[in-house]
N, C-alpha and C positions, 0 to 999 in steps of 0.2 A: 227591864232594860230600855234607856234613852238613845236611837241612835241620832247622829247628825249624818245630813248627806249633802254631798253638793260636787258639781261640776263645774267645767268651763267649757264653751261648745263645742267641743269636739265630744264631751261624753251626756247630751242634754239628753237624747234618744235614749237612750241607756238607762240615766238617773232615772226617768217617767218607768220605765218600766219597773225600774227596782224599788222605785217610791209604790208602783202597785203591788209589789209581793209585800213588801214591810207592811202596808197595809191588810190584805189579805191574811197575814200571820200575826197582826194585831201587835206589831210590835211599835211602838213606840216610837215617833221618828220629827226632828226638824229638817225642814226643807232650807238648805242656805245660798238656793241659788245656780246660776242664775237665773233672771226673768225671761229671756227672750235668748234667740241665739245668736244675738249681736259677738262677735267675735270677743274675749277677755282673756286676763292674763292669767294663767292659772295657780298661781302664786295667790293671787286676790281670793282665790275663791278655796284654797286646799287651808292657808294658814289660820281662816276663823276654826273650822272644825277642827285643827291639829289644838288650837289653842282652848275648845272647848273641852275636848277629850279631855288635854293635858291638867285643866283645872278643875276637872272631875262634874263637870254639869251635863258632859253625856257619857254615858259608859264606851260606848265604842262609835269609829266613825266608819263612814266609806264615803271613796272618793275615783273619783271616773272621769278622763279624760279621752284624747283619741288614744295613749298608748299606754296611759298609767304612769307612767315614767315621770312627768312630769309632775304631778301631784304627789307622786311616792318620793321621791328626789324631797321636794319643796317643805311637806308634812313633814318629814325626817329631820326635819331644819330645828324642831320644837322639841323644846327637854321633854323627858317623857315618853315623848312618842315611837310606838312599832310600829309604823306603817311598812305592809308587806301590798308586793305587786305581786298579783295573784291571776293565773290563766287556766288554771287546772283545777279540778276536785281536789284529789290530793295533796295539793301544796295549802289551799283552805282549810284543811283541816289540821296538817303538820306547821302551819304557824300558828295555828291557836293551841295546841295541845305541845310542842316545843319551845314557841317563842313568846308565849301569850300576846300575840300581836292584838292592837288596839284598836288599830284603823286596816281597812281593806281597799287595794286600790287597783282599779282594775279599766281595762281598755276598751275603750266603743270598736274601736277601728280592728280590733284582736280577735276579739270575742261575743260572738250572737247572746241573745238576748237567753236563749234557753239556759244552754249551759252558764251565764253569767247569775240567772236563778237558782241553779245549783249549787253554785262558789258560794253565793250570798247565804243559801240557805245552809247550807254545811258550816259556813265561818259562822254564822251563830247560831248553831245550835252544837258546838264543840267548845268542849272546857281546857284550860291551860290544866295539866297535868302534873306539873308541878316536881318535886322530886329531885332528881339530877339535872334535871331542865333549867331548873327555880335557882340554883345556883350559878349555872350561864348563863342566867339573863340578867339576871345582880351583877354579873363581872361584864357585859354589855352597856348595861346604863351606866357602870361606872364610867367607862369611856366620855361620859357625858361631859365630867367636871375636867 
């Protein structure tokens, strides 16, 4: 599994932490930013990863800002894309195994670093389950065209 990860400064604190469990779990991960925590737009920085997902060069992304909302909103914007704003265990898991969500999107300002290692680590290590699911989410992306 390839993921992408990236913020805008409101979730940089956050990213460094989640960039050291992906590493720690040896998962696979590009960093897209940003460099410093010069204030940025968060659009700049959710749409390369929404757009990598979407063309299939990472398998899933996450994305962190101060309330998620804005990078969940923005990634949404790309065909393709489930980005789910995620603040709970439980919701980590019932959008990967409901929705097969793509991308994970989740808030510095929301949510401590523990429990955001939680969400991270439940959303990927949980499989879309497919089934009766598999056909809501076919009638979701339709919505796309």
């Amino acid at each position: 599994m390839k993921i992408a990860i990236s913020s805008d400064h409101g979730g940089n604190r956050l990213r460094m932490e989640i960039i050291q469990l992906l590493t720690e779990l040896n998962v696979q991960f590009d960093d897209l930013g940003p460099a410093t925590d010069d204030s940025v737009d968060y659009s700049d920085f959710s749409t390369p990863v929404a757009h990598g997902v979407a063309a299939g060069k990472y398998d899933r992304g996450i994305l962190i800002c101060g309330t998620g909302i804005g990078m969940s909103i923005a990634a949404n914007k790309v065909k393709g894309i489930r980005c789910a704003l995620v603040h709970d265990v439980f919701s980590a898991k019932a959008t990967r195994e409901h929705n097969d969500s793509n991308i994970l999107a989740m808030g510095e300002r929301v949510i401590g670093p523990g429990l955001a290692r939680e969400i991270v680590t439940t959303w990927l290590n949980t499989s879309f389950e497919g089934g009766r699911h598999e056909r809501r989410v076919e009638k979701m992306m339709k919505l796309e065209n």
